[in-house]
Backbone as a printed PyTorch tensor [residue, N CA C, xyz], in Angstrom:
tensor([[[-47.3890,  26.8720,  91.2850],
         [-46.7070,  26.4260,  90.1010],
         [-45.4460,  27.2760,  89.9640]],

        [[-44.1440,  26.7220,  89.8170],
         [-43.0690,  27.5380,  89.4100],
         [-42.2620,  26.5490,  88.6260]],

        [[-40.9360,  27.2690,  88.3710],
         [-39.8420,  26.6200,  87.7260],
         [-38.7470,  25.8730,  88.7150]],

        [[-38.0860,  24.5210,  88.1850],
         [-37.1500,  24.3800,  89.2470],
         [-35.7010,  25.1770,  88.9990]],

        [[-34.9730,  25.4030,  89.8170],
         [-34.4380,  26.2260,  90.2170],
         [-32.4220,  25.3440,  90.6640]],

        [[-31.6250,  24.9860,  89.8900],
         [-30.6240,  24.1110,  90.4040],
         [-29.3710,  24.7680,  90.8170]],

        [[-28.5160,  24.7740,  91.5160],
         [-27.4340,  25.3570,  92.3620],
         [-26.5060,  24.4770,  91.9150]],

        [[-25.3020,  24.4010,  91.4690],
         [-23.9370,  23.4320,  91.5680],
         [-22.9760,  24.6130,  91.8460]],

        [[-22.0280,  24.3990,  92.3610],
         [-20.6370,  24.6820,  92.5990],
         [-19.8700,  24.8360,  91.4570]],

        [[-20.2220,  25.1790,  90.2780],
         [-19.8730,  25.6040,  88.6160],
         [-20.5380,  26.6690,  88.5470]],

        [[-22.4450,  26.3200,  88.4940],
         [-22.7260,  27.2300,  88.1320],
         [-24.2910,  27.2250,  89.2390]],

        [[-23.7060,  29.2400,  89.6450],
         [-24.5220,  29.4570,  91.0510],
         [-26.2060,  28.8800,  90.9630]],

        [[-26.8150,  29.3780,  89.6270],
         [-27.9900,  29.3170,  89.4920],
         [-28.6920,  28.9290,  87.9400]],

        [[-29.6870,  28.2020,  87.7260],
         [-29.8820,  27.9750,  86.4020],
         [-31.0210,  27.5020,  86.3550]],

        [[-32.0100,  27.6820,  85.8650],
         [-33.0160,  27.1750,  85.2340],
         [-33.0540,  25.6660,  84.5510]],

        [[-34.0850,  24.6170,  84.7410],
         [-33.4430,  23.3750,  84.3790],
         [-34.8910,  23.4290,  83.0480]],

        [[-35.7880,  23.9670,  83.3530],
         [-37.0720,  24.2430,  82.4170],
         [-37.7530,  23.4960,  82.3880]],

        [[-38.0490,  22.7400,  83.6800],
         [-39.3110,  22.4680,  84.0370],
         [-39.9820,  23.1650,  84.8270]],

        [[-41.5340,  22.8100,  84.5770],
         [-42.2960,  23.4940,  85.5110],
         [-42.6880,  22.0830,  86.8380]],

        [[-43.3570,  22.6740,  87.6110],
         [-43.5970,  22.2780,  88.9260],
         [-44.5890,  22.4500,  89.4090]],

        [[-45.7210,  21.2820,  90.0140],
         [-46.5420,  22.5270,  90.4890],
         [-47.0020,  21.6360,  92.4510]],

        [[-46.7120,  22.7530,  93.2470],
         [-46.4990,  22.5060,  94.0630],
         [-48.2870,  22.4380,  94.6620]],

        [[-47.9450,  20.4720,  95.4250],
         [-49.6150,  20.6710,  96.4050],
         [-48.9740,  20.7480,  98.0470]],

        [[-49.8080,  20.0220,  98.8190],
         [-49.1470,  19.8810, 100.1150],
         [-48.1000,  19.2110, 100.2490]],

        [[-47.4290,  19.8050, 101.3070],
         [-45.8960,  19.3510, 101.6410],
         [-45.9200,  17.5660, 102.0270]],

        [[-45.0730,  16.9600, 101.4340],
         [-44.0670,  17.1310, 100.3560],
         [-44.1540,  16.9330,  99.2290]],

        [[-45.8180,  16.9140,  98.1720],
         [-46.0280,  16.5270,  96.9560],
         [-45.6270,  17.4100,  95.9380]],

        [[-45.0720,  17.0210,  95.0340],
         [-44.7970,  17.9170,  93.9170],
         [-45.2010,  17.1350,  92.4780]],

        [[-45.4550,  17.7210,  91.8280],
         [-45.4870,  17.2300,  90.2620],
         [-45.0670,  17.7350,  89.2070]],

        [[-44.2190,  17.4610,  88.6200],
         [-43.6890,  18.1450,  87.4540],
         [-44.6560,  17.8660,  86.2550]],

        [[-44.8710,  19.0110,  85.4490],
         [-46.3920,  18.7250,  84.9260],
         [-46.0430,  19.0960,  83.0440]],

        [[-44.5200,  19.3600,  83.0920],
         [-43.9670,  19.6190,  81.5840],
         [-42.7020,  21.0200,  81.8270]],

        [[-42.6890,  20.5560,  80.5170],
         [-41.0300,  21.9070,  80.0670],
         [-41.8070,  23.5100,  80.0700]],

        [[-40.8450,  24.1480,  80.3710],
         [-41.1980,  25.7940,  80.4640],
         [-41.8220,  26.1130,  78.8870]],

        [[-42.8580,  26.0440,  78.5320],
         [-43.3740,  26.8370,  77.8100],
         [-44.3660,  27.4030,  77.8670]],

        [[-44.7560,  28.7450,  77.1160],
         [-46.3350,  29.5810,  77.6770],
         [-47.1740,  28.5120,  77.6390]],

        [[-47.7670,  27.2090,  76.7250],
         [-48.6530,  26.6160,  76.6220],
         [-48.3170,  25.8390,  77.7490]],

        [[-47.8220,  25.7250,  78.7510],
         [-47.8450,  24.2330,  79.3710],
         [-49.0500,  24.2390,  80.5720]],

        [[-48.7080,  25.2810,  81.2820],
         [-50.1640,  25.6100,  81.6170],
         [-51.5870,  25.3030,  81.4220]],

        [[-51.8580,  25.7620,  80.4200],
         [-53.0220,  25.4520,  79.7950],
         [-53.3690,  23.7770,  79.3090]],

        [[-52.1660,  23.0820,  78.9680],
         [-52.4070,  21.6840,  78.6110],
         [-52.4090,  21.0030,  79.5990]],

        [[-51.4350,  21.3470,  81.2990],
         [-52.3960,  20.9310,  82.6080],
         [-53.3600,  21.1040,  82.6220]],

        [[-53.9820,  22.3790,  82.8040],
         [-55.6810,  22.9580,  82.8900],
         [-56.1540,  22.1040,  82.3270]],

        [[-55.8630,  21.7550,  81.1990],
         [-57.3140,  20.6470,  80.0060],
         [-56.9360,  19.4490,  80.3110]],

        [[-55.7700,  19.2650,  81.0040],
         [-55.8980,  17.7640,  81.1310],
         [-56.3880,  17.2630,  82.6520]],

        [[-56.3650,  17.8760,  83.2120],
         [-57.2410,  18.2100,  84.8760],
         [-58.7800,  17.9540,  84.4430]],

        [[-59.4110,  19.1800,  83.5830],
         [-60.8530,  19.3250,  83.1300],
         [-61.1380,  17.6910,  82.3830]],

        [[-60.3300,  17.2830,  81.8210],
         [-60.9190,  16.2790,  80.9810],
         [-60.4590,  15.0100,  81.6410]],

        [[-59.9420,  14.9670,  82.5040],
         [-59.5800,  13.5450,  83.4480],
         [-60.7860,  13.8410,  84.7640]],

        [[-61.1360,  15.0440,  84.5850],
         [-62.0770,  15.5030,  86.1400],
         [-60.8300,  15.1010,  87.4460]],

        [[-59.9820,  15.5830,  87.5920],
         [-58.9770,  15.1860,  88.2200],
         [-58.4810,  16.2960,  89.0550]],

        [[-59.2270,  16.8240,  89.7690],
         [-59.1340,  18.1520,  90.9080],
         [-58.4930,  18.0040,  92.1920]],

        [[-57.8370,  16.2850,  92.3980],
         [-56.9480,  16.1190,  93.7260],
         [-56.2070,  17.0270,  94.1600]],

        [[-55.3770,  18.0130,  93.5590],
         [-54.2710,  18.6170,  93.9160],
         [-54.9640,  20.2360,  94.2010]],

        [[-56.2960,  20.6910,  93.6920],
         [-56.7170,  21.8030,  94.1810],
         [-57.2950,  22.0440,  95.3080]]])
């Protein structure tokens, strides 16, 4: 799981504030905006869908 990460030719580096959470190459899922809770509202929504594909 990380943040994405964007490069332009303005500006070198920036945070766009999403999170990410990376399975096998090339799947990705963006799973919500940078906040401490977002985490945790994946976690419960994994547990309560029973939805463990990506672990």
């Amino acid at each position: 799981m990380g943040s994405l990460v964007v490069s332009t030719p303005v500006l070198a580096r920036y945070k766009i504030g999403d999170l990410v959470r990376a399975y096998r190459p090339p799947y990705f899922r963006c799973i919500g905006r940078a906040r401490w809770h977002t985490p945790l509202v994946h976690t419960w929504r994994m547990v309560k869908t029973l939805d463990f594909g990506g672990l």
